[in-house]
N, C-alpha and C positions, 0 to 999 in steps of 0.2 A: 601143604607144609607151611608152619609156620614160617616165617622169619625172623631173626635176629638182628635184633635193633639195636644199631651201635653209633657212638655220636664223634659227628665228625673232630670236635678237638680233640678229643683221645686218640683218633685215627692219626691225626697230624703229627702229634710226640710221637706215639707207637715207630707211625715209618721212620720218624730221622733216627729213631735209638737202633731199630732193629737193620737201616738204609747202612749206616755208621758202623756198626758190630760186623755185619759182611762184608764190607768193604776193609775193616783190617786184619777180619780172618782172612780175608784173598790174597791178601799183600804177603802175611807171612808165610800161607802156602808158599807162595813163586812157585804156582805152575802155570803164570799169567794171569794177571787181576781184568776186572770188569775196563772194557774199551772205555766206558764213560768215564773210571776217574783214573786212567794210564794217562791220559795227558799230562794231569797235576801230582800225578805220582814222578814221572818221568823227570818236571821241571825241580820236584822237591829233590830229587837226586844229583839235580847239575845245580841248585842252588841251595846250598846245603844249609844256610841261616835260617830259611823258610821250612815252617815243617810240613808237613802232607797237609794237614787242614788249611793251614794259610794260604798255600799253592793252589788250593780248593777257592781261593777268594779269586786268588789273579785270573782262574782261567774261567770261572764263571762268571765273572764281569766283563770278559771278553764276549759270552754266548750272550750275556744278558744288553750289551749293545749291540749284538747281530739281531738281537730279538725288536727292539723296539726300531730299529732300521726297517725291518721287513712286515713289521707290526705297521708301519705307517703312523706311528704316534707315539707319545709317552705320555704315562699315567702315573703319579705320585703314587700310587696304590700296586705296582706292578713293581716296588721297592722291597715287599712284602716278600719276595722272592730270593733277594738275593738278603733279608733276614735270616728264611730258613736255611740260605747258603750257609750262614755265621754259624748258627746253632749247629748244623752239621757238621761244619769241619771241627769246629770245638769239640762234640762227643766224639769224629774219629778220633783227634789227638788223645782223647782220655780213654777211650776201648786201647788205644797203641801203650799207654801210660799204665793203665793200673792191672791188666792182664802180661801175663811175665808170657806165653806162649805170643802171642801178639806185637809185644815191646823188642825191637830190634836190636836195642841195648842187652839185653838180659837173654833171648833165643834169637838168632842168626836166621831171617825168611830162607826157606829151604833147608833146614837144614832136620829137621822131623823126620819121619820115614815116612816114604814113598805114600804109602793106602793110608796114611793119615793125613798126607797133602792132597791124596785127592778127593778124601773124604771131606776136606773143607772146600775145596772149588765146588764141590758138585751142592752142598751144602749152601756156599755161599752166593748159587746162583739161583737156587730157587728160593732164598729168603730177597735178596735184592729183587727180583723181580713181582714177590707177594709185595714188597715196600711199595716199590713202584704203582703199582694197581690199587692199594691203599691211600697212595698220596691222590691219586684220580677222583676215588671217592672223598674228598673234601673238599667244602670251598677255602680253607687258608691254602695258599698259593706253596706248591713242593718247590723246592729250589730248583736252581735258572734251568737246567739242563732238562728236569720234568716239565716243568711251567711253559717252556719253549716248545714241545714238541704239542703239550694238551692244549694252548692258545693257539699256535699257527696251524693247527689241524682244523680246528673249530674257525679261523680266518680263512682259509683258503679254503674249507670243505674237502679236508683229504682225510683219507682212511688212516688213524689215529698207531693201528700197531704197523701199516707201511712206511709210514712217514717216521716211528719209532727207529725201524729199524735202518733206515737209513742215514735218520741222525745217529747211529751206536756206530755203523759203517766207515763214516766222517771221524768221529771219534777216533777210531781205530785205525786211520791212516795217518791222522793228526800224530799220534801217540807213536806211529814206525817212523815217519820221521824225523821228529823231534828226538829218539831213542836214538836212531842212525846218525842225525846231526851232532847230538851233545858227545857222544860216546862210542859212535861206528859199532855196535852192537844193539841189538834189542834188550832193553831194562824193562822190565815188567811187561814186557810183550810176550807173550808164549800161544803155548797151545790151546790154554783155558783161555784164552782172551778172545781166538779163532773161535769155539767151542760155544761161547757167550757171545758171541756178536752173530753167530748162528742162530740160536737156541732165545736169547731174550727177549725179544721182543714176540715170538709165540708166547713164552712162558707169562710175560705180563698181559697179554693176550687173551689168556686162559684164567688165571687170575681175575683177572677183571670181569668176565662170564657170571663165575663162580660168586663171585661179591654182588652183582646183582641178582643173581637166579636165588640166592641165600641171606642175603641180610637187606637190611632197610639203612639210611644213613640219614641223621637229623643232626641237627645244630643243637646246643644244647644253650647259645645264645643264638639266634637266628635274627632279631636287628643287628647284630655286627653280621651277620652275615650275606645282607643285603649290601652292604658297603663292599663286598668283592666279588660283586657282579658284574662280570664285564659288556 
């Protein structure tokens, strides 16, 4: 069989548009969003000036100094990460902005009927996770929380969807209780968040198979592309 040859900076936009769009379909579900961004969801609801994307800065500059701690180094070019941090929280605020199902302003998270919230968690967990597996296949650098698990996998030599899932795990404890602390209740921690901290890191697991058994992936510059060789 053929493969299909796809280049990686298209790959790059593709995941933050399609990464961003599931991540605030999930939120307005509330039947529990993705462990990964319940952290910065949870802080955006106890600091209310801050919006979901911004909150997206604070906590991913926190992984992105746990990263180059255990990285043993810093590299001007591992900045490039917490770039695509920016561009991403920006399109979530604009999927949360210009989508009236989405905008918390205009439809109330939860408040849809039941088989259409869970028609977007289930929805939004096999697009987040195809994102995920797309972000792998290129060399621009996916924001801190990918970048982190794809570099310290490839530093220590550990199995790439083990290590995944244990940083979602981490996530997902961070997020109960920060929820518990701000609020003495769980805020965007539900069943889909349990559901997804299961299930994602197979599912980009799978993804990821699939993307190399099927496609081929090129640079469409490839000298800029040597400059993110670690």
């Amino acid at each position: 069989m053929k493969k299909i040859t796809l280049h990686s900076e298209l790959i790059y936009f593709a995941a933050i548009l399609i990464m961003s769009f599931s991540s605030a379909m999930q939120t307005a579900a509330n039947v529990g969003i993705s462990m990964i961004i319940a952290p910065a969801y949870v802080i955006s609801q106890k600091l209310t000036f801050l919006t979901f994307g911004q909150s997206e800065y604070l906590v991913q500059g926190i992984v992105f100094i746990a990263f180059c701690i255990l990285m043993k180094n810093f590299k001007p070019i591992y900045l490039v990460s917490f770039g695509t941090c920016i561009i991403y929280g920006a399109a979530l605020d604009m999927w949360r902005t210009i989508i009236p199902a989405f905008n918390p302003n205009i439809t109330v998270p939860g408040s849809m009927p039941m088989p259409v919230r869970i028609a977007m968690l289930c929805l939004g967990m096999i697009i987040t996770a195809f994102s995920v597996a797309l972000f792998f296949h290129t060399y621009l650098y996916p924001q801190v929380y990918d970048f982190f698990v794809r570099e310290i996998s490839k530093r220590y030599n550990k199995n790439r969807t083990k290590l995944k899932i244990a940083f979602d795990t981490g996530c997902l404890v961070t997020a109960t209780v920060l929820s518990l602390l701000f609020f003495g209740k769980l805020v965007g921690v539900g069943v889909g968040t349990l559901v997804m901290t299961l299930v994602n890191g197979r599912l980009i697991g799978f993804f990821d198979k699939q993307l190399d058994k099927y496609c081929i992936v090129k640079p469409l510059l490839p000298k800029i592309e040597k400059a993110f060789i670690l």
